[in-house]
N, C-alpha and C positions, 0 to 999 in steps of 0.2 A: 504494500500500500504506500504508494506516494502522501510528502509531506500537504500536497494542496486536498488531498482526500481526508486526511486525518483532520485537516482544519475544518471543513466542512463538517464531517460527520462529530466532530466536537462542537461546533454550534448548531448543528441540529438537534443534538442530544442538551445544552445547555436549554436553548428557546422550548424543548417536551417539559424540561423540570421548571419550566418559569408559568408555562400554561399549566403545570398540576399545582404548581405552590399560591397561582392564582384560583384553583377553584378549591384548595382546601381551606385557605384562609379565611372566606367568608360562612365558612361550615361550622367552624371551631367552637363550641361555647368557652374553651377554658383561657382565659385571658394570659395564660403564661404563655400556654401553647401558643397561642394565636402571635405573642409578640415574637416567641421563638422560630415562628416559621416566618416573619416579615423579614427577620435579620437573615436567617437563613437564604430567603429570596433575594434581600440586599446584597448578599455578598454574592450570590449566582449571577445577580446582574450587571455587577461590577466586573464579574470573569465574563461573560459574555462580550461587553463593552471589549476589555482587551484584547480578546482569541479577535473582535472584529475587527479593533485597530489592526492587529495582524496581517489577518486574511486583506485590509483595504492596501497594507504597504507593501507587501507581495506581489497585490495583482491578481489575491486567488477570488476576491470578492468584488464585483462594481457596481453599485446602488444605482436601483432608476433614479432616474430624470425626474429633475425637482419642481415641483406641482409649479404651477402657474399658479399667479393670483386671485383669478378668475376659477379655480378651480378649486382655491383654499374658500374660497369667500361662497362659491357653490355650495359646501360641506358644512362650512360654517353656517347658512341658514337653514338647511336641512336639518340638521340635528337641533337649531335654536326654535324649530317650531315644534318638534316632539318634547 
Protein backbone atom coordinates (compact mmCIF):
# COMPACT_ATOMS: atom_id res chain seq x y z
CA UNK A 1 0.00 0.00 0.00
CA UNK A 2 1.23 3.22 -1.08
CA UNK A 3 1.85 6.31 1.21
CA UNK A 4 -1.17 8.46 -0.64
CA UNK A 5 -3.45 5.26 0.09
CA UNK A 6 -2.75 5.12 3.79
CA UNK A 7 -3.48 8.97 3.94
CA UNK A 8 -6.79 8.53 2.53
CA UNK A 9 -7.85 5.45 4.06
CA UNK A 10 -6.71 7.30 7.44
CA UNK A 11 -9.04 10.17 6.90
CA UNK A 12 -11.62 8.18 5.96
CA UNK A 13 -11.40 6.19 8.95
CA UNK A 14 -10.93 9.48 11.00
CA UNK A 15 -14.39 11.42 9.28
CA UNK A 16 -16.55 7.28 10.35
CA UNK A 17 -15.40 8.01 14.14
CA UNK A 18 -16.32 11.90 13.88
CA UNK A 19 -19.81 10.87 12.32
CA UNK A 20 -20.29 8.11 15.21
CA UNK A 21 -18.96 10.47 18.18
CA UNK A 22 -21.57 12.99 16.54
CA UNK A 23 -24.45 10.66 16.82
CA UNK A 24 -23.54 9.33 20.24
CA UNK A 25 -23.10 12.54 21.92
CA UNK A 26 -26.52 13.68 21.75
CA UNK A 27 -27.80 10.19 23.06
CA UNK A 28 -25.63 10.25 26.27
CA UNK A 29 -27.62 11.17 29.44
CA UNK A 30 -24.51 10.96 31.68
CA UNK A 31 -22.86 14.23 31.77
CA UNK A 32 -19.34 12.82 32.35
CA UNK A 33 -19.80 10.61 29.44
CA UNK A 34 -21.04 13.15 27.21
CA UNK A 35 -18.01 15.79 28.07
CA UNK A 36 -15.73 12.77 27.64
CA UNK A 37 -16.72 11.92 24.21
CA UNK A 38 -16.70 15.85 23.03
CA UNK A 39 -12.90 15.97 24.13
CA UNK A 40 -12.58 12.69 22.68
CA UNK A 41 -14.15 14.19 19.39
CA UNK A 42 -11.81 17.32 19.90
CA UNK A 43 -8.80 15.60 19.67
CA UNK A 44 -10.11 13.35 16.41
CA UNK A 45 -10.70 16.46 14.92
CA UNK A 46 -7.75 18.14 15.47
CA UNK A 47 -5.90 14.75 13.99
CA UNK A 48 -8.09 14.87 11.13
CA UNK A 49 -7.36 18.80 10.52
CA UNK A 50 -3.56 17.49 10.39
CA UNK A 51 -3.45 13.96 8.22
CA UNK A 52 -5.60 16.88 5.88
CA UNK A 53 -2.95 19.44 6.09
CA UNK A 54 -0.83 16.58 4.99
CA UNK A 55 -2.68 14.98 2.31
CA UNK A 56 -3.36 19.05 0.83
CA UNK A 57 0.92 19.56 0.99
CA UNK A 58 1.53 16.27 -0.85
CA UNK A 59 -0.88 16.74 -3.44
CA UNK A 60 -2.80 13.50 -2.38
CA UNK A 61 -5.90 15.63 -1.48
CA UNK A 62 -7.53 18.85 -3.76
CA UNK A 63 -10.62 20.50 -2.22
CA UNK A 64 -13.52 21.70 -4.69
CA UNK A 65 -13.85 24.92 -5.83
CA UNK A 66 -14.84 27.56 -3.46
CA UNK A 67 -18.65 28.20 -3.41
CA UNK A 68 -19.53 31.57 -5.18
CA UNK A 69 -21.35 34.04 -3.39
CA UNK A 70 -24.27 33.60 -4.93
CA UNK A 71 -24.33 30.40 -3.80
CA UNK A 72 -23.25 30.88 -0.18
CA UNK A 73 -26.19 33.48 0.00
CA UNK A 74 -28.56 30.78 -1.86
CA UNK A 75 -27.85 28.20 1.20
CA UNK A 76 -27.84 30.94 3.59
CA UNK A 77 -31.77 31.79 2.93
CA UNK A 78 -32.62 28.25 2.51
CA UNK A 79 -31.81 27.10 5.61
CA UNK A 80 -32.92 30.82 7.30
CA UNK A 81 -36.51 30.11 6.21
CA UNK A 82 -36.70 26.43 7.82
Amino acid sequence: MNEKAMVADTLAGINGELVRYGEMIPQTENAQLKQTLKQIRNQCEMSQEEIYRIARTKGYYVPAAKATREEVDHVRSVLSQG
